[in-house]
N, C-alpha and C positions, 0 to 999 in steps of 0.2 A: 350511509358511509360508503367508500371508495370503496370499490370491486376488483381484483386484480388475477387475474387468471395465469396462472404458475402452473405448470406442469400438468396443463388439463383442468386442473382443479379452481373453481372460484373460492378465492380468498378476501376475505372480509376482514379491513385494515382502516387505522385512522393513522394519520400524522398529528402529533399536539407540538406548538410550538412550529416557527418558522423562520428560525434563521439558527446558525451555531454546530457545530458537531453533532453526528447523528448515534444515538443511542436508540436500543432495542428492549424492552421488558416481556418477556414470558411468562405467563402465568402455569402454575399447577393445577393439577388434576389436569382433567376433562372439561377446563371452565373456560367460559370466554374471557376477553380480554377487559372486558369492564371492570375488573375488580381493581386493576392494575392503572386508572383513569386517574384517580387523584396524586398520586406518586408520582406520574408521567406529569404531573400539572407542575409540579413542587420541581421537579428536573428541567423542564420547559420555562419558567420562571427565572431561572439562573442560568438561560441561554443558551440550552442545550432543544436540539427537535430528538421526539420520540416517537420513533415506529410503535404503534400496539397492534396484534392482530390476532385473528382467530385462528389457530392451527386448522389443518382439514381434520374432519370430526369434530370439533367443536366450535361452539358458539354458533355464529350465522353465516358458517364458511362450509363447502360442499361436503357432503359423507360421501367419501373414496375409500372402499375397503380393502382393494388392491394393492402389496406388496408386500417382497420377501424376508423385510427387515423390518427390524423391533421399528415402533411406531417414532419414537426421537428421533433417528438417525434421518428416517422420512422427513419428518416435520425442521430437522438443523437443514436439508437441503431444499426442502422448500423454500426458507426464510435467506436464504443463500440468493436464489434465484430475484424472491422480492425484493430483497437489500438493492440487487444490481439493478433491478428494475426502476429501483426509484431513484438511483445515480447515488444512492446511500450506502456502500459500501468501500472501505472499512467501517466499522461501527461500535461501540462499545455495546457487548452483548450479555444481558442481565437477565435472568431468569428465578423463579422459585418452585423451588421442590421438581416434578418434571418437568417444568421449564430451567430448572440449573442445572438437571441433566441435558437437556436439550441444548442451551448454550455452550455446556462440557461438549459436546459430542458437535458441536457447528465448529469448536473450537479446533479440535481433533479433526474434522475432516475438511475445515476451509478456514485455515491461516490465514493467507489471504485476505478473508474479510473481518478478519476477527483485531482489530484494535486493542481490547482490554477486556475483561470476565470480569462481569459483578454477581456473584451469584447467594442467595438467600435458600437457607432451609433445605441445605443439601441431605438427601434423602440416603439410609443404608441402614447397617444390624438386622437380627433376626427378626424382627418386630415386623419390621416394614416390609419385608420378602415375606413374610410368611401370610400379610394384609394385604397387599398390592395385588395381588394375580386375580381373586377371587372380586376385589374392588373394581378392577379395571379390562376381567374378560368374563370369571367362570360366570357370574349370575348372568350374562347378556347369552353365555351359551345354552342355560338353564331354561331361560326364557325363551329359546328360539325351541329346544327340543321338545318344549310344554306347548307352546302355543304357537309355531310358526313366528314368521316376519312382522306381524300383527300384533303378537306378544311380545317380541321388540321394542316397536314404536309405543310399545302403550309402557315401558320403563320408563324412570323420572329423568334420566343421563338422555335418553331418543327424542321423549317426548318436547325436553327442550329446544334439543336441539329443530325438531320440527317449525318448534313455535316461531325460534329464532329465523325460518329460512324454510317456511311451507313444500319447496320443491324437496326437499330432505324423505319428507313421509313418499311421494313415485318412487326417488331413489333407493330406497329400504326395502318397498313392496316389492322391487325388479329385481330384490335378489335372491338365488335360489336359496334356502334356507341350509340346505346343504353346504353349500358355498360360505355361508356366513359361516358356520358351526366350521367350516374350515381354515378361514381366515383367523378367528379369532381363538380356534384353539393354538396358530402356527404364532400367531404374535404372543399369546402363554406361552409357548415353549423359551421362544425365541426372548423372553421376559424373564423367565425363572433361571434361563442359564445364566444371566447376570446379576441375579437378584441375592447374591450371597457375596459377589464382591464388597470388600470397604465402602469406596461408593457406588451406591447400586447402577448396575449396567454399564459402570465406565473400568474396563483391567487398568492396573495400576503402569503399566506399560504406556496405555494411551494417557491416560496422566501426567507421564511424564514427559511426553511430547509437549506439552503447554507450555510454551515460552512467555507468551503475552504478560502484561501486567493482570496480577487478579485481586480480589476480594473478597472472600468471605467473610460473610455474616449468619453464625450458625442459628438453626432450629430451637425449641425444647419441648416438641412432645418427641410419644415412642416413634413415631413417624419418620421425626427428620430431628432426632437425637445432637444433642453438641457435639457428641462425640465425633458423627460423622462429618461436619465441620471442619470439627481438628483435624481429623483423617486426613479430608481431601487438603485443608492449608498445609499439612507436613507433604503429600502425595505432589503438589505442585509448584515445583521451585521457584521461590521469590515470590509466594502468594503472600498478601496480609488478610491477617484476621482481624476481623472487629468482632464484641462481644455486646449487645442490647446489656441492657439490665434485668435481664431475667434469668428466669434458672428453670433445670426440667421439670417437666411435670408428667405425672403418671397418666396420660391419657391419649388414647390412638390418634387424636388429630385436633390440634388447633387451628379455627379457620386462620388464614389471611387476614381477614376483616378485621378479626380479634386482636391485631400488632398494631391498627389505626394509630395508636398513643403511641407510638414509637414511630411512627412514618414523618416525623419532620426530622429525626435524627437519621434513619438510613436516607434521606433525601439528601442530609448533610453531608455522610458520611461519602456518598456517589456522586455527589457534585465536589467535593473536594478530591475525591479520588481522581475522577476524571480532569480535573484543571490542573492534576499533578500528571498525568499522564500526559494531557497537550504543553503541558510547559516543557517536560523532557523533549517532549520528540520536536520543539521548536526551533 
């Protein structure tokens, strides 16, 4: 796959689809962007091209432990940089869970290249702040003060990433373990002070900066609750909501993969959204 060096950093990116308006999908968690391949197909198909790529730290894109800002804010300005790189921005920018943080916060700090928000499985409530911090730093800090940089890379989140991109495991050993256990406690902090907001890590202030057209399509585990959906569609003037046919369920996290059976209707629903947004602005 194409390599594209953004801000220092190599980033690991496909384009699907070649010709048409350019759209962006973000994946959640910590995962690469493969999950997000057949959706991007289903979009690409109805003549749209789709950026997919691997945030830094994940997938087969460089571990960059450096910086002073919650880890989204990073990752919307990196995709920022990409976008212009590939003469693809404006974009319509889709994300799920913290990837529809991610596109919230690309949204909030680059107008500019932000055409439209599609965002899936928006993440908030108690649940998901009281789950995320320990999911996405404490056990990596656990593992660095147990075992050094070595008990790092030998976690299931490092280890792939290694797999994905063998220079990753130099890059992990070269760092003082000090250093990590610093990094990633500053990106906890800097996590949990947003993590009680409505929608986690985005103030309702920057919310309301969103002009763009949007869409939401909410979650239903405790994770990424409908409520929080609803939240941010009232949080964001002139958002629409779409609602799956599903309803909540009592458990910390439904994968992605698990919506498969519902992935030709949010494809419907993004490609109708999107030919409603190029037909306005005609």
């Amino acid at each position: 796959m194409p390599i594209a060096n953004v801000r220092g950093v190599n980033l690991n990116y496909e384009v699907i689809g070649d010709h048409g308006p350019w759209a962006t999908l973000i994946t959640g968690g910590r995962r690469a962007y493969t999950e997000f391949v057949p959706l991007a197909k289903r979009l690409a198909a109805a003549g749209f091209r789709v950026l997919l790529h691997d945030r830094r730290n994940t997938g087969a894109s460089d571990i960059a432990m450096e910086s002073d800002e919650v880890e989204e804010k990073v990752w919307a300005d990196d995709l920022d940089v990409l976008l212009k790189q590939l003469h693809a921005a404006p974009a319509f920018i889709g994300g799920s869970s913290s990837g529809a943080r991610t596109a919230i916060l690309f949204a909030v700090r680059h107008p500019a290249s932000t055409r439209a928000l599609m965002l899936l499985r928006v993440t908030g409530g108690p649940f998901a702040a009281a789950r995320l911090p320990d999911n996405y730093y404490t056990q990596y800090i656990k593992a660095c003060e147990q075992g050094g940089m070595a008990a790092v890379c030998a976690t299931e989140q490092y280890a792939e990433r290694i797999a994905a991109n063998p220079a990753n495991r130099e890059r992990l050993m070269a760092i003082d373990p000090k250093r990590f256990i610093a990094v990633m406690t500053h990106w906890r902090e800097l996590f949990v002070a947003g993590a009680n907001l409505p929608v986690l890590g985005v103030t309702e202030a920057e919310l309301a900066t969103i002009k763009v057209p949007t869409i939401i399509i909410p979650g239903n585990d405790q994770t990424h609750a409908s409520k929080s959906g609803r939240i941010a569609h009232e949080m964001i003037k002139g958002s629409v909501l779409h609602q799956l046919p599903i309803e909540d369920q009592e458990v910390p996290l439904i994968p992605f993969g698990d919506w498969a059976e519902h992935e030709p209707e949010i494809a419907r629903v993004f490609v109708d959204f999107m030919r409603a947004v190029e037909k306005k602005a005609a």
